[in-house]
N, C-alpha and C positions, 0 to 999 in steps of 0.2 A: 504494500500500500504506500502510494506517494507521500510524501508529506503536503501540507498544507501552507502556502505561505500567506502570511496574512497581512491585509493591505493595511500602509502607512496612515497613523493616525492623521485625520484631516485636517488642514492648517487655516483656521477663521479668515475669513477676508474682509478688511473693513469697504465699507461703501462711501470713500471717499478718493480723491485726486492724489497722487504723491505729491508732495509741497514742490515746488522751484524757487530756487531763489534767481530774486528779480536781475534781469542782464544789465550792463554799462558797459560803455567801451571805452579804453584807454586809449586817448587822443594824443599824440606827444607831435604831431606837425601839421599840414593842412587841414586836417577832419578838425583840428579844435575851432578854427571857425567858420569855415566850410564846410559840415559832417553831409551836405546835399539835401533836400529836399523834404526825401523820403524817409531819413534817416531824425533831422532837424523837428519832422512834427510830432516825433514819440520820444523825445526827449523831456523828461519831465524835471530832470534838475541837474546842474553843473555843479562838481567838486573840483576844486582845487588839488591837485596831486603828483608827488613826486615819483614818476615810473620805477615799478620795481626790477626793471633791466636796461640796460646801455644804452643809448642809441648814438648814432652819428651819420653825419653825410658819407654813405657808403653806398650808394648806389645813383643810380644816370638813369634817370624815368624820362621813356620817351613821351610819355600825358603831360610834361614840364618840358618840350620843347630838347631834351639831352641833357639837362639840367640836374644836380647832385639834389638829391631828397633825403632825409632821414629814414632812417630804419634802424633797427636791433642791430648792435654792434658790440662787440668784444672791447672796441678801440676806443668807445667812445664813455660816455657817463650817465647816471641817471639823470632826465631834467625835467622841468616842472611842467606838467600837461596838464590834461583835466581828466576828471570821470564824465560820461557821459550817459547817465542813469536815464536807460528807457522805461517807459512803463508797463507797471507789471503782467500789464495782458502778453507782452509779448515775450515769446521763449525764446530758448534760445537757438534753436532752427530757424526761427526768420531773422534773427539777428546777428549770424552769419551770414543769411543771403543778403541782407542787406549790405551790412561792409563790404563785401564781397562785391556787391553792384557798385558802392561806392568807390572800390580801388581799380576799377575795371579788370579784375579776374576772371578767366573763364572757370576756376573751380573753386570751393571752398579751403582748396590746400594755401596757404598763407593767410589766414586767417587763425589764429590760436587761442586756446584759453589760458588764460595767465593764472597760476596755481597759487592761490594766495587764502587765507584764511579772510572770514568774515562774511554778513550774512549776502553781500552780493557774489554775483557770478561776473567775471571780467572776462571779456574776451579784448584783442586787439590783433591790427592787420601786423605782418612782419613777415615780408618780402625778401625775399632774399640779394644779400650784398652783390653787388657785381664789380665794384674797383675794388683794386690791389693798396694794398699799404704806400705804394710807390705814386698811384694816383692820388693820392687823400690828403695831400699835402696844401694849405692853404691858397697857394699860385695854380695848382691845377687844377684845383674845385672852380676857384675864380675864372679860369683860362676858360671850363665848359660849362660855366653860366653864362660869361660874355658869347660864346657862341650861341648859345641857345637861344638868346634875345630875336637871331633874325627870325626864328618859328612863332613868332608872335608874343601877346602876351602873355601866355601861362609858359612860364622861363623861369630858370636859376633863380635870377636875381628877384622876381616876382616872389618865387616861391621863398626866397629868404628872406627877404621883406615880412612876410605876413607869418611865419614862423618868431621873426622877432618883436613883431607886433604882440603874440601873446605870449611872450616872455619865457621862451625857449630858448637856452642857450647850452652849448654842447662845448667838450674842451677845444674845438679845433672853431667853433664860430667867433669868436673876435678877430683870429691872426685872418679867415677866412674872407671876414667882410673888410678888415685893413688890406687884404690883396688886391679885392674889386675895386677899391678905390685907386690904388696908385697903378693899376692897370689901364684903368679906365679915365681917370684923369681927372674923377667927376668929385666935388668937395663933400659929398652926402649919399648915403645907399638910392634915395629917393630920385638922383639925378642920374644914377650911370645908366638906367635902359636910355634916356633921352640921348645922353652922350654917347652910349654906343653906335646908336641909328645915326648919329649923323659925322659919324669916322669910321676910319677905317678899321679901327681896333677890333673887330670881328677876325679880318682875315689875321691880324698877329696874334689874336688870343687863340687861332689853331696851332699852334707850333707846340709839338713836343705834348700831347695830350694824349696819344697811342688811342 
């Protein structure tokens, strides 16, 4: 006679939702005042915050014209962004697709959650670096912002503008914005796209930028 196995006591189910904690996103460059649109009207409140990872001009975004943007970086420091606390209807499946729309990603890969305790969920973009240590040096960030300026206005210098507008600053942005200057000729950040457009300093800020 077989034995009899006998089924596992039954485990209660309550009849309710698993809780989520509510999503924000860690803004550390253009999303803090540009987060776009779709992003901007589930925004229910801005914190103040010191990113809990590096970031630095470590990569050349063709949506900036060729232009050096911030990202997660080893090289660089934490610097003061914001939280971007959505509201709590939303999870956090649409709150990656949204970043994701707003970084013009075709997938959800570069989009991450930041592993931090507390009762929010943090996600943020972080893109992967593409200049070398040998690019990231003040003159050559400088060199491929002033090129960028001819693809219009969303450029280098644009995007460092409105970065320093919300009070980002990273170890390599002071020597980086004194480079655009004396490259460019211009007495103010404000004035070098004008001053680029109307010299030639485009074709000498190509030299030596690989």
């Amino acid at each position: 006679m077989s034995a009899v196995t006998a089924d596992p006591p039954a485990v209660p189910l309550l009849d309710r939702a698993v809780p989520q904690r509510q999503v924000a996103i860690v803004a550390y460059g253009s999303v803090i005042d540009d987060p776009g649109p779709a992003i901007r009207r589930l925004v229910v409140e801005r914190r103040l915050c010191r990113t809990p990872f590096p970031v630095e001009f470590a990569r050349v975004s063709p949506r900036w014209g060729g232009g050096p943007v911030l990202v997660p970086c080893s090289r660089g420091g934490p610097v003061d962004g914001r939280l971007l606390v959505l509201s709590p209807g939303v999870g956090i499946g649409a709150a990656v697709e949204l970043l994701r729309q707003r970084e013009g990603l075709p997938g959800g890969r570069g989009i991450v959650e930041v592993a931090v305790s507390g009762p929010l969920l943090l996600i943020a973009a972080s893109l992967p670096l593409n200049l070398t240590p040998e690019h990231m040096t003040p003159f050559a960030l400088a060199r491929r912002a002033i090129a960028s300026v001819a693809h219009g206005p969303r450029n280098g210098v644009a995007y460092l503008r409105q970065v320093l507008r919300a009070g980002v600053r990273t170890p390599l942005t002071r020597a980086y914005e004194q480079a655009l200057l004396e490259l460019s000729g211009a007495s103010s950040l404000g004035e070098v796209e004008l001053v680029v457009r109307g010299s030639s300093v485009v074709e000498g800020g190509l030299n030596g930028m690989g």
